[in-house]
C-alpha positions as CSV (number, residue, x, y, z in Angstrom):
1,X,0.0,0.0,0.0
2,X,1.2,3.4,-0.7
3,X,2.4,5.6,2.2
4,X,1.8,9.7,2.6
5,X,5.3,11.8,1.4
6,X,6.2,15.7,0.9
7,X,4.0,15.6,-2.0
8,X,0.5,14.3,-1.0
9,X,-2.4,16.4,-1.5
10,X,-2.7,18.0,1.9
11,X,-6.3,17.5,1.8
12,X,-5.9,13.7,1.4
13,X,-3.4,13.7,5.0
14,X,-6.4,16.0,6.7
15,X,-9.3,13.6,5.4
16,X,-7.8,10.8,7.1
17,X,-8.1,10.3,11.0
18,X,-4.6,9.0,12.0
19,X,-2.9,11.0,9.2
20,X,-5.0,14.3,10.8
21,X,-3.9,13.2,13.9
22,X,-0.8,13.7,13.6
23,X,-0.9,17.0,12.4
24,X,-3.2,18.2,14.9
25,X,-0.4,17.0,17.6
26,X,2.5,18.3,15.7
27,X,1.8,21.7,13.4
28,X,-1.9,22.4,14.6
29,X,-0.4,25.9,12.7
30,X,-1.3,23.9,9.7
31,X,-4.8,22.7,10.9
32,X,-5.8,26.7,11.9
33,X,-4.1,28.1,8.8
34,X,-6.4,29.6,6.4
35,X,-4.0,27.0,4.1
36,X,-5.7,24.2,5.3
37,X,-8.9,25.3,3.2
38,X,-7.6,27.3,0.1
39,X,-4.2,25.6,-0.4
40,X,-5.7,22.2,0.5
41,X,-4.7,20.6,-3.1
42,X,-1.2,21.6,-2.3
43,X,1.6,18.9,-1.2
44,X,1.7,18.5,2.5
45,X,5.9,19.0,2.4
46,X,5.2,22.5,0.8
47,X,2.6,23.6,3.0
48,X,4.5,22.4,6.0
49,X,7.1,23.8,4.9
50,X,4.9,27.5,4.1
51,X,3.0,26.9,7.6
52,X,5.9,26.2,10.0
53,X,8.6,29.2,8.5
54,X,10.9,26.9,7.0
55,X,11.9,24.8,10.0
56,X,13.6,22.1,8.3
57,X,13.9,20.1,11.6
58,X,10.2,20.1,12.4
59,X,9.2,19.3,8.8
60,X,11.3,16.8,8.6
61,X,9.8,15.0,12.1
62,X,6.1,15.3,10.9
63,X,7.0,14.5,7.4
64,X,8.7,11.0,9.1
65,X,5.9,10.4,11.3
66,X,3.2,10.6,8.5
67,X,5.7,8.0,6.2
68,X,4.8,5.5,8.8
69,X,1.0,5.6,7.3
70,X,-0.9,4.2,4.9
71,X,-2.4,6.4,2.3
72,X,-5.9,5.0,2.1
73,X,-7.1,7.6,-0.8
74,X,-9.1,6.1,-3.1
75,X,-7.7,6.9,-6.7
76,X,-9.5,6.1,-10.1
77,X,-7.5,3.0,-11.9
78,X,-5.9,4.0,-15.2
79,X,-7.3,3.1,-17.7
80,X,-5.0,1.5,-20.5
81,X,-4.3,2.8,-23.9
82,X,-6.7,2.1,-26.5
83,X,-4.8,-0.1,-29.6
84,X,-5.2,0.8,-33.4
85,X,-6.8,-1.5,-35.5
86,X,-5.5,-2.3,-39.1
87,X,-8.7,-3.7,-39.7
88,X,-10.3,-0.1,-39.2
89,X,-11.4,-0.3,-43.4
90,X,-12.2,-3.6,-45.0
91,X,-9.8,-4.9,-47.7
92,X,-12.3,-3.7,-50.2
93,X,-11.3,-0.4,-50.1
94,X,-8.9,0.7,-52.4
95,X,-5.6,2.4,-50.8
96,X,-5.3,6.3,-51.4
97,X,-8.7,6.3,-52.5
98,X,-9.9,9.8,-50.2
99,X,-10.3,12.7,-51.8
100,X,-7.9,15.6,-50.7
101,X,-7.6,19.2,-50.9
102,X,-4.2,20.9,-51.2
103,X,-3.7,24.7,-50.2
104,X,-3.4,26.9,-54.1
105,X,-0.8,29.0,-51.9
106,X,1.8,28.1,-49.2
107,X,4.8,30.4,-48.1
108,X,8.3,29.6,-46.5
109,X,7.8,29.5,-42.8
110,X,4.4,30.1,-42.5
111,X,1.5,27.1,-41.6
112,X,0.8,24.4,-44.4
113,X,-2.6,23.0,-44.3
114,X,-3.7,19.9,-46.6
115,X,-7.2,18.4,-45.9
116,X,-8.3,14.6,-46.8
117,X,-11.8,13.5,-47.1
118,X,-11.8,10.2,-45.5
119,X,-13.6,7.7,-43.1
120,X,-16.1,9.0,-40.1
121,X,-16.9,5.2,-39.2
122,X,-16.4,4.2,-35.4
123,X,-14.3,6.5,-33.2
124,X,-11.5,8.2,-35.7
125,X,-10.0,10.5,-33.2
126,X,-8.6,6.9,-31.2
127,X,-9.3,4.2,-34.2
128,X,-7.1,6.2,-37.0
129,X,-3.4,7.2,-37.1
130,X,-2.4,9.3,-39.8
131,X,1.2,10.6,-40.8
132,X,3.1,11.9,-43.8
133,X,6.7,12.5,-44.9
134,X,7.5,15.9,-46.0
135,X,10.3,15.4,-48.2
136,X,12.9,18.3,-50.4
137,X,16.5,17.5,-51.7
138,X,18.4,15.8,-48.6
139,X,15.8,16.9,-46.1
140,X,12.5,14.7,-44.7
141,X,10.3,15.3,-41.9
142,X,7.9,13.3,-40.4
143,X,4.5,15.0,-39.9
144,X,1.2,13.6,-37.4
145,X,-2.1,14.3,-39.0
146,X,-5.2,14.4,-37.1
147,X,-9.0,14.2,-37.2
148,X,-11.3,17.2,-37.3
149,X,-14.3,15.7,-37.6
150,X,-16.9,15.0,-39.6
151,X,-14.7,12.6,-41.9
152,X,-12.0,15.7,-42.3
153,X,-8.2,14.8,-41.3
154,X,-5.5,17.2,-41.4
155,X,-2.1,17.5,-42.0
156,X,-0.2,20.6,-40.7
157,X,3.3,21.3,-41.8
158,X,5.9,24.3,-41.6
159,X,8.1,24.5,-43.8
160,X,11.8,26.1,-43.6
161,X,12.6,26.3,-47.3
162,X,11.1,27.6,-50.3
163,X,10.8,25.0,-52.9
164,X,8.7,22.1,-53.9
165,X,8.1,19.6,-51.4
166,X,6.8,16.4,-51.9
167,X,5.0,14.3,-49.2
168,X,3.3,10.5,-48.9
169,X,1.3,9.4,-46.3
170,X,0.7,6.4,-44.3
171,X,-2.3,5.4,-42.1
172,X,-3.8,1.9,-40.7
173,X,-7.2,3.2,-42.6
174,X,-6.7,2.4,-46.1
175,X,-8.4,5.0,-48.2
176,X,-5.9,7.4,-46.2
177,X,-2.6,5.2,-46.9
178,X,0.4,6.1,-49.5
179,X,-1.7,9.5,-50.9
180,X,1.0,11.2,-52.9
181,X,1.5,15.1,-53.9
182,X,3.3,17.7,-53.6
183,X,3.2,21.6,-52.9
184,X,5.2,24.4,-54.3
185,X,6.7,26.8,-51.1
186,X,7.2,30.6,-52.1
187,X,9.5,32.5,-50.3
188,X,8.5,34.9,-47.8
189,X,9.5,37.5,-45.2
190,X,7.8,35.8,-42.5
191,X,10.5,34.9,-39.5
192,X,8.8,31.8,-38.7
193,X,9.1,29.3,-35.6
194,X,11.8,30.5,-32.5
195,X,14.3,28.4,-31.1
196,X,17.3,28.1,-28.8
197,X,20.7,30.2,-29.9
198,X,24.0,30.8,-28.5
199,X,23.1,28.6,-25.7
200,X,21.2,31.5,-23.8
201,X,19.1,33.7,-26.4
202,X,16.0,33.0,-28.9
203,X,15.8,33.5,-32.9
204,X,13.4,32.9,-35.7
205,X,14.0,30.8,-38.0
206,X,14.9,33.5,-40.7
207,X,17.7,34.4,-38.2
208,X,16.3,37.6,-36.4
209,X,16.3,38.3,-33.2
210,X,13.8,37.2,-30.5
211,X,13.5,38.5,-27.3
212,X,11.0,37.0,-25.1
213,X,8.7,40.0,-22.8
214,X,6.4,38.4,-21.4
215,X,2.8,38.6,-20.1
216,X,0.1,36.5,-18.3
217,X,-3.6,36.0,-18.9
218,X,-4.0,32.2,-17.8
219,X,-7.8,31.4,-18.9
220,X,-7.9,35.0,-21.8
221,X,-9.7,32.3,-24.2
222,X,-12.6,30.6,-22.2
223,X,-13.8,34.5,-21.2
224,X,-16.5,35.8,-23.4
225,X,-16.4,37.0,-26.9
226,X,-15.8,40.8,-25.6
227,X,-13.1,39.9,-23.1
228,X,-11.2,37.8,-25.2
229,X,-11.3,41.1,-28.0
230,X,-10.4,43.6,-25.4
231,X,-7.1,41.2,-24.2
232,X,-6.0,41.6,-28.1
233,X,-6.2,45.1,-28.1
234,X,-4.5,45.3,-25.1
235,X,-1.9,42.9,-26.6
236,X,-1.9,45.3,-29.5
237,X,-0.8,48.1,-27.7
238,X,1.5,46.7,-25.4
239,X,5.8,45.7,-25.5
240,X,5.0,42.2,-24.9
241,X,6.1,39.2,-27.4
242,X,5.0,36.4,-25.6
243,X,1.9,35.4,-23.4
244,X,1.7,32.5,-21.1
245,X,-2.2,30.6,-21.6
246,X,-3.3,27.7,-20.8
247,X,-5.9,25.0,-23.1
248,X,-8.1,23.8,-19.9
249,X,-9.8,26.8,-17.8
250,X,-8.8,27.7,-14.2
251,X,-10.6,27.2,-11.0
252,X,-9.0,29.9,-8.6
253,X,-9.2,33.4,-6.8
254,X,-11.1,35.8,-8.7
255,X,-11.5,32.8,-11.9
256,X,-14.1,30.3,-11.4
257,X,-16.5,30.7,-14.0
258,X,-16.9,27.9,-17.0
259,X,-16.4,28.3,-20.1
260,X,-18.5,27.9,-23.3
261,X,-16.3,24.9,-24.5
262,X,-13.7,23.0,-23.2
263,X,-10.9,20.2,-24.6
264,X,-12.9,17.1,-24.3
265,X,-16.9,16.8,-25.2
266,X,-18.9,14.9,-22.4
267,X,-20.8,11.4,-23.4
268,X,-24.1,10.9,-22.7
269,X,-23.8,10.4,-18.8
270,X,-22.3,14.0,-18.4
271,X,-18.9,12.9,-18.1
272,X,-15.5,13.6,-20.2
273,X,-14.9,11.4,-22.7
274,X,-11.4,11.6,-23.3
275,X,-11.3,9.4,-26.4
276,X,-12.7,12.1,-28.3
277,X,-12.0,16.1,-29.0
278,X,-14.1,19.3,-29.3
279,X,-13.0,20.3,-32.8
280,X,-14.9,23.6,-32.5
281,X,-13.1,24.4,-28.9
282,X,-9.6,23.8,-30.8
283,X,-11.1,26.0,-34.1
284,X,-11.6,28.7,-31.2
285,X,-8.3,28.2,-29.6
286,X,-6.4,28.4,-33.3
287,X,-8.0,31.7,-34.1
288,X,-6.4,32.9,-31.0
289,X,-3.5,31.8,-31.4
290,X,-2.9,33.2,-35.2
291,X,-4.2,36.1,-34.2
292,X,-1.6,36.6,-30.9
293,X,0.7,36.0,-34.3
294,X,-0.3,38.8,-36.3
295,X,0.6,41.4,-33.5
296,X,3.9,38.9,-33.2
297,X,3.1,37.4,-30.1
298,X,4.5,33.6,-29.1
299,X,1.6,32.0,-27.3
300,X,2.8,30.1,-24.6
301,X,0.6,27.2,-24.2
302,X,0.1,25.6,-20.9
303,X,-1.0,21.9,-21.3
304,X,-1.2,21.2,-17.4
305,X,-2.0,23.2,-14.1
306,X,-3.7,21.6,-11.0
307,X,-6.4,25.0,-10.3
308,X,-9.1,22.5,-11.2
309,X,-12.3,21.6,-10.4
310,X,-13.1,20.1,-13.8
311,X,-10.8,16.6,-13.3
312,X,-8.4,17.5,-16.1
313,X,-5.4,17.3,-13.8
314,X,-6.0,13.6,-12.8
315,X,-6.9,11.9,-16.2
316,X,-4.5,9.4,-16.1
317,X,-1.7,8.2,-18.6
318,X,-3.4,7.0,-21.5
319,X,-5.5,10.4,-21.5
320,X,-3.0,12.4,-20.8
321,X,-1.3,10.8,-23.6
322,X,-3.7,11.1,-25.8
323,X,-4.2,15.1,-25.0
324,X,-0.7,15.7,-25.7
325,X,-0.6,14.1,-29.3
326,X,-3.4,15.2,-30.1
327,X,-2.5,18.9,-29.4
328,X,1.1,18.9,-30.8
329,X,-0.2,17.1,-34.0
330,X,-2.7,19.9,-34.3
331,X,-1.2,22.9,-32.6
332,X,2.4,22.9,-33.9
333,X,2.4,23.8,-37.2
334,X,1.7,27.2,-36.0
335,X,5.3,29.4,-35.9
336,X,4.5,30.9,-32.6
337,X,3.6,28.1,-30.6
338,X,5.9,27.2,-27.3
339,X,5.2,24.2,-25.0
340,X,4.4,24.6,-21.2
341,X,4.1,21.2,-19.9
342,X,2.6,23.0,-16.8
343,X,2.1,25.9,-14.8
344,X,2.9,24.8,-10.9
345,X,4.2,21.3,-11.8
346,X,5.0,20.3,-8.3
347,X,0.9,20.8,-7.4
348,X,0.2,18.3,-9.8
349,X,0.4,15.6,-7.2
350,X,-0.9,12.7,-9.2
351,X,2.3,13.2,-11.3
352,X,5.1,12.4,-10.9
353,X,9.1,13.0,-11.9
354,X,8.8,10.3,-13.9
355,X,5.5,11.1,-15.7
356,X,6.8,14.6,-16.3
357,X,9.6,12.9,-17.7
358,X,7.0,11.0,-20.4
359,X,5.6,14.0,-21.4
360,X,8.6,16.1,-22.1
361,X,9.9,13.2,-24.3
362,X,6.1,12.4,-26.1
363,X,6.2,16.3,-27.1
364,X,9.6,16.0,-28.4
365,X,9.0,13.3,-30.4
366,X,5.5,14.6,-31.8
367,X,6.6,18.3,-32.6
368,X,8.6,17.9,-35.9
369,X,9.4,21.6,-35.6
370,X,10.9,21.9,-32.5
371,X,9.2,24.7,-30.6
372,X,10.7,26.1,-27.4
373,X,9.4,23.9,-24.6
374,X,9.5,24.0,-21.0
375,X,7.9,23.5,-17.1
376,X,7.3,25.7,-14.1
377,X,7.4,25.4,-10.9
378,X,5.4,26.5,-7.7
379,X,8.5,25.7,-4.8
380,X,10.5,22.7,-6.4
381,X,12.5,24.1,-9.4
382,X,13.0,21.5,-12.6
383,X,16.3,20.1,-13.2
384,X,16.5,21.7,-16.7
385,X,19.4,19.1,-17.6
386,X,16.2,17.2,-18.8
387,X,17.3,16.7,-22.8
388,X,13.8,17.7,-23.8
389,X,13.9,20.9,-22.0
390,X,14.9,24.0,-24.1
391,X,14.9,26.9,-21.8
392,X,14.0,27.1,-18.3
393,X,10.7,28.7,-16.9
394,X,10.8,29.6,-12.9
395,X,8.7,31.2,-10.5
396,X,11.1,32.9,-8.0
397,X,10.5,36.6,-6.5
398,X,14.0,37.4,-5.0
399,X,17.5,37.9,-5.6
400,X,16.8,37.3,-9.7
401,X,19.5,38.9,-10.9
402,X,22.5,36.6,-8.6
403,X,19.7,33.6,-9.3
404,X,19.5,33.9,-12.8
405,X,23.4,33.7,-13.6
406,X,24.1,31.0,-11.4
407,X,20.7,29.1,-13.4
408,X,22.5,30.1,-16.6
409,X,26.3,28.3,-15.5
410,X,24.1,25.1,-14.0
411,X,22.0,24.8,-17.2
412,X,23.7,26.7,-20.1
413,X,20.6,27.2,-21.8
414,X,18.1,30.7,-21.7
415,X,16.1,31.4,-18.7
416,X,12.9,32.8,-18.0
417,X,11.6,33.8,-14.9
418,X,7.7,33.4,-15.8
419,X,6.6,34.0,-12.8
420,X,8.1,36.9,-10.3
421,X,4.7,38.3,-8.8
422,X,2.3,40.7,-10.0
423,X,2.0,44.3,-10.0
424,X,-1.7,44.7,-8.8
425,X,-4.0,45.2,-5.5
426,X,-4.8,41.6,-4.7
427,X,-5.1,40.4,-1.0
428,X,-2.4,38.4,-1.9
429,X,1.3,38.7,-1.2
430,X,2.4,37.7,-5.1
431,X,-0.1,39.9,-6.1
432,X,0.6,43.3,-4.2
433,X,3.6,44.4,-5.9
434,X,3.9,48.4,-6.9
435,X,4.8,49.0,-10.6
436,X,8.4,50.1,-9.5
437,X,9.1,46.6,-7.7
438,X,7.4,44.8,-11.0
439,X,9.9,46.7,-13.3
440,X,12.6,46.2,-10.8
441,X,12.4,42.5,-10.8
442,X,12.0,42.8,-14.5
443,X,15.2,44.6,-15.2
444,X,17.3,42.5,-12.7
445,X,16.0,39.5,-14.3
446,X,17.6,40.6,-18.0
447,X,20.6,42.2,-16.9
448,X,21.5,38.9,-15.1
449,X,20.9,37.2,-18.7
450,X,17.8,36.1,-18.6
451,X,14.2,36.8,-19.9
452,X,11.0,37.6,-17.6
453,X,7.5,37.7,-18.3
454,X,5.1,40.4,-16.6
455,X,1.6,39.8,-14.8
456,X,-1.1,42.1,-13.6
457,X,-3.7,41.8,-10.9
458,X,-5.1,44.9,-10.4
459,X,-9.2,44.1,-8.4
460,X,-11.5,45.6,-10.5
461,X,-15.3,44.7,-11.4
462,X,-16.6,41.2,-12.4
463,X,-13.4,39.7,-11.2
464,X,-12.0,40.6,-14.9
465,X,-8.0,40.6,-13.8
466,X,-5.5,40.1,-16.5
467,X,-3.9,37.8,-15.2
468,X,-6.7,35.0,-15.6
469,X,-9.1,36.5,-17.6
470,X,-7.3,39.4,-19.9
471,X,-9.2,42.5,-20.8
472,X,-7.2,46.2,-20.4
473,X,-3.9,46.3,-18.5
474,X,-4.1,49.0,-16.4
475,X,-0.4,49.1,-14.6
476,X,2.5,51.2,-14.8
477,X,4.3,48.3,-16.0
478,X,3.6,47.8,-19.9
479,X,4.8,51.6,-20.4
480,X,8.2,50.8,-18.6
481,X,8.3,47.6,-20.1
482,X,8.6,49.0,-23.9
483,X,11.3,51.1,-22.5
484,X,13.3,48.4,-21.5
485,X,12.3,46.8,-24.8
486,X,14.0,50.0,-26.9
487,X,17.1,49.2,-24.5
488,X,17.9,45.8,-25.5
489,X,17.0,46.7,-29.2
490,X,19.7,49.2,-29.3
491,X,21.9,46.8,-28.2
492,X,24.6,45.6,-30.9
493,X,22.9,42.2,-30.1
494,X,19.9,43.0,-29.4
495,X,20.1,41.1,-26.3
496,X,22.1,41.5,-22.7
497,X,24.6,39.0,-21.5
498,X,26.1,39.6,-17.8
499,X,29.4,41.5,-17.5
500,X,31.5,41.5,-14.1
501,X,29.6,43.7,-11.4
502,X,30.3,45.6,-8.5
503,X,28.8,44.7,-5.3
504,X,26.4,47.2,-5.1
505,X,25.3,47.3,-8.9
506,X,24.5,44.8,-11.9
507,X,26.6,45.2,-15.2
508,X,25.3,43.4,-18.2
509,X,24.9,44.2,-21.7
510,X,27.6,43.3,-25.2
511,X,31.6,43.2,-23.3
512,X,33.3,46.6,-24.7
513,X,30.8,47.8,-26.9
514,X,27.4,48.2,-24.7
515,X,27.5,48.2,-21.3
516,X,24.9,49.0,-19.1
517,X,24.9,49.3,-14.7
518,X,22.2,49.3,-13.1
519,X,21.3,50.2,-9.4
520,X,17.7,49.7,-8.9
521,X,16.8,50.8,-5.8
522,X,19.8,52.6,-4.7
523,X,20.1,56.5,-5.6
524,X,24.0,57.4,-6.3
525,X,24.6,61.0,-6.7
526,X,27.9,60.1,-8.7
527,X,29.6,57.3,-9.7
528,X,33.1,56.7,-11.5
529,X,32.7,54.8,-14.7
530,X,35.6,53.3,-16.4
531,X,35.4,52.8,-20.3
532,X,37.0,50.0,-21.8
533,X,40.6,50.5,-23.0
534,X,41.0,51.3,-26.2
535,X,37.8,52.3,-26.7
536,X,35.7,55.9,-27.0
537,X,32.1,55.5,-25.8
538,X,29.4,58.1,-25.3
539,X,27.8,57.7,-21.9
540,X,23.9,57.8,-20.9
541,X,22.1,58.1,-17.9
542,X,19.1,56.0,-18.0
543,X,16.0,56.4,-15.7
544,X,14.0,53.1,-16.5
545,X,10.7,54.5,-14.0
546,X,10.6,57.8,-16.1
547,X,11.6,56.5,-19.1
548,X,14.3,59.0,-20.1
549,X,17.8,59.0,-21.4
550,X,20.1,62.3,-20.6
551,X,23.3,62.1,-22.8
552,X,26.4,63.3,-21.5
553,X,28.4,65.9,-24.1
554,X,31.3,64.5,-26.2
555,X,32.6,61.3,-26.1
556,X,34.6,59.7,-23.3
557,X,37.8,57.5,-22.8
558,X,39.1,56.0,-19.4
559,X,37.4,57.0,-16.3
560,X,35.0,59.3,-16.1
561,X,33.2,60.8,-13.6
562,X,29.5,60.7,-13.8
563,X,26.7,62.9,-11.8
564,X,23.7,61.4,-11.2
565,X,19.9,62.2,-10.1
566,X,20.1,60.3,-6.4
567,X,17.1,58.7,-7.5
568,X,16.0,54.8,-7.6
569,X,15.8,52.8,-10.6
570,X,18.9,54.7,-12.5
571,X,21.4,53.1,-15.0
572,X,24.8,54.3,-16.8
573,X,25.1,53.3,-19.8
574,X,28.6,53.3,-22.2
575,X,28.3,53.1,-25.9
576,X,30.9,52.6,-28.1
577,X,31.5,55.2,-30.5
């Protein structure tokens, strides 16, 4: 029989008598703590942990004690995958006999879409498997189709190169095996997918920069029509080039309403039926998504978080399974689609290490284009040594800048911090923060080398906070954020990589060409700068709250003595001439 750990639900060690017991004897902080009812899904070592102020000792005793018991929780048994058939046509019917429709224009880098009229017999979402190969000159990708109902299956491909590109499929249904065509790429300006570059940074495929700003609106697409238009103008307006969303709808502070459609249909008894797919939810969701595109905005999708009432975070293997190829088949021809595996992974108690492992792998091997993909955490950070992880994405308030370099030399790969509170009004400590401790966080977060994403919480009517529902950003945030933005751009780069610092400042920028220092909330009324032998710079002074750069006269060689406003949130910054 299993036993209770660090990362069972809390509410399963309160349910039981003996495991309760124990708690009320040894951290009856725990059993009084308003925890105890709104973090009750949370892992016991984490709300211990929370609870008790980080006394290892003590939760490390009740942790022990609770080992010694059996977890009676009754769990749902998995249910085990669900076999193809090659028998899903009769011999009868003739191979490559569907009908298909191929696109009368396709460009370089943008989504390829080519529609076959086949079979609706049985169950095709679980009963058909349908792939192609992609082939031009020396190069040949392998491409996952997928049903879309009503006897439609798609195939989605993105290609690189211009050129004609010649593809054959293979399926157990018959009338969809060994179809044969081909489709003439044009070129095209569009940058296409992003990826991993000089082990810390982002491009697009056409080779431009890509420099990930960040925002959050968790559950944007199952709000109302209005809602969901007011978060793109919002977008449209804003600095940011990436937002992080996720496919199933939250159930949390200030979010509980349902949506009009979710992932899965339910059968005739009311509940999910996981062998099949709302096609019209994912048509919804697709719209979005090319839309977040036009105003060049990577959607970040998050494919697992545990704030839910709905059962989505304990489907079990073969569902999850099935979610996840089903969604990377469909969703990953799109050029500005990134993988979350989840938001909080270390909530998702019915997961574990191992299952994250599974999915990191089954995304991998299902996304021919190799999108950026990643996890989060809520208190245990990933190991992002995991070979299917691209980049890291953390949740961590403090000490970001000193965090983020030493993440960079454990990992050598780009980091994000997704998560480092909210500017807002929230009774809630991640969701208090002023805009100057926001932007603060933000700036120490890329001047260490890394990337960070911004969130909003701001109380306002009908619960509509852009961090879970979208609508109009209110903050002093976005403003700063562009700002910061024009920064990096003018970089010879376009992109900061730390430089050696002094104790009481953070250096970062392009090593004797662009170097920018940065003391946040300290207010120096002069500082010595030293410019980089050999080299002539012109010097700025850089207020990142007020958004202004005041250029000292002539240009500058060795050290220079620099007055400044004795003000927070001031930078120096040396160009080279």
């Amino acid at each position: 029989m299993p036993r209770f750990h660090r990362r069972s639900a809390a509410t399963d060690v309160l349910a039981q008598p003996d495991a309760r017991e124990v708690l009320e004897s040894f951290a009856p902080e725990l059993i009084h703590s308003p925890l105890a009812t709104s973090g009750a899904a949370f892992p016991i070592g984490g709300m211990l942990e929370i609870v008790l102020g980080g006394d290892e000792t003590r939760v490390a005793e009740i942790l022990e004690r609770l080992a010694e018991l059996e977890d009676l929780t009754e769990r749902p048994a998995d249910a085990p995958p669900i076999p193809l058939r090659d028998s899903y046509e009769s011999e009868s019917v003739e191979r490559g006999s569907a009908g298909i429709s191929l696109p009368s224009h396709v460009a370089q880098n943008t989504l390829v879409e080519i529609v076959i009229h086949g079979p609706s017999h049985g169950n095709p979402f679980v009963d058909v498997d349908l792939r192609a190969r992609f082939a031009r000159a020396d190069v040949e990708i392998s491409v996952g189709g997928f049903y879309d109902g009503d006897g439609r299956y798609v195939l989605r491909f993105l290609p690189v190169e211009a050129g004609e590109w010649t593809f054959v499929t293979e399926s157990n249904a018959r009338s969809l095996d060994r179809i044969a065509g081909h489709v003439d790429v044009a070129s095209s300006s569009a940058q296409g997918a992003v990826h991993v570059v000089d082990d810390f940074h982002f491009a697009y495929a056409d080779g431009s920069t890509y420099v990930p700003i960040g925002t959050t609106a968790y559950a944007w697409t199952h709000q109302p029509e209005a809602l969901q238009e007011a978060t793109l103008r919002s977008l449209a307006d804003g600095p940011f080039t990436k937002i992080r969303m996720g496919l199933f709808p939250k159930d949390f502070l200030y979010n509980a309403n349902d949506p009009e459609r979710f992932v899965f249909p339910r059968d005739d008894d009311g509940r999910w039926d996981t062998t099949r797919f709302d096609v019209e939810y994912f048509r919804h969701l697709e719209g979005r998504i090319a839309e977040l595109g036009a105003l060049g905005i990577q959607a970040d999708l998050i494919l697992f978080h545990p704030y839910d009432r709905w059962g989505f975070a304990r489907l079990g293997r073969s569902a999850d399974d099935r979610y996840i190829s089903y969604v990377v088949r469909r969703l990953s021809a799109f050029p500005n689609v990134w993988w979350s595996l989840a938001n909080e992974y270390d909530l998702l108690l019915d997961k574990s290490l191992e299952d994250w492992d599974r999915i990191g792998r089954l995304i991998r091997q299902t996304d021919p284009f190799g999108h950026p993909i990643s996890i989060h955490n809520w208190l245990e950070i990933w190991d992002y040594s995991s070979d299917w992880a691209t980049h890291a994405s953390i949740q961590r308030g403090d000490a970001l800048n000193s965090q983020v370099r030493m993440w960079r030399r454990r990992w050598h790969k780009p980091i994000i911090v997704d998560e480092l509170g909210y500017e807002g009004d929230l009774d809630q400590g991640w969701g208090f923060l002023t805009g100057e401790e926001e932007v603060q966080r933000m700036w120490e977060t890329v001047l260490g080398g890394g990337y960070a994403t911004h969130g909003e919480t701001f109380l306002v009517a009908d619960d509509e906070i852009f961090w879970a529902k979208g609508g109009t950003l209110r903050g002093d945030t976005p403003a700063r954020l562009s700002f910061l933005r024009r920064i990096l751009a003018e970089s010879p780069t376009e992109r900061f990589d730390p430089l050696p610092s002094d104790f009481d400042a953070i250096t970062a920028g392009v090593a004797d060409e662009y170097i920018v220092t940065y003391f946040g909330r300290g207010r120096p009324r002069v500082r010595n700068v030293i410019v980089p032998d050999g080299t002539t710079a012109e010097i700025d002074i850089v207020d990142t709250w007020n958004m202004t750069i005041d250029t000292l006269p002539g240009t500058h060689t060795g050290t220079v003595q620099v007055d400044l406003p004795a003000r927070p949130y001031v930078a120096i910054r040396v160009r080279k001439v």
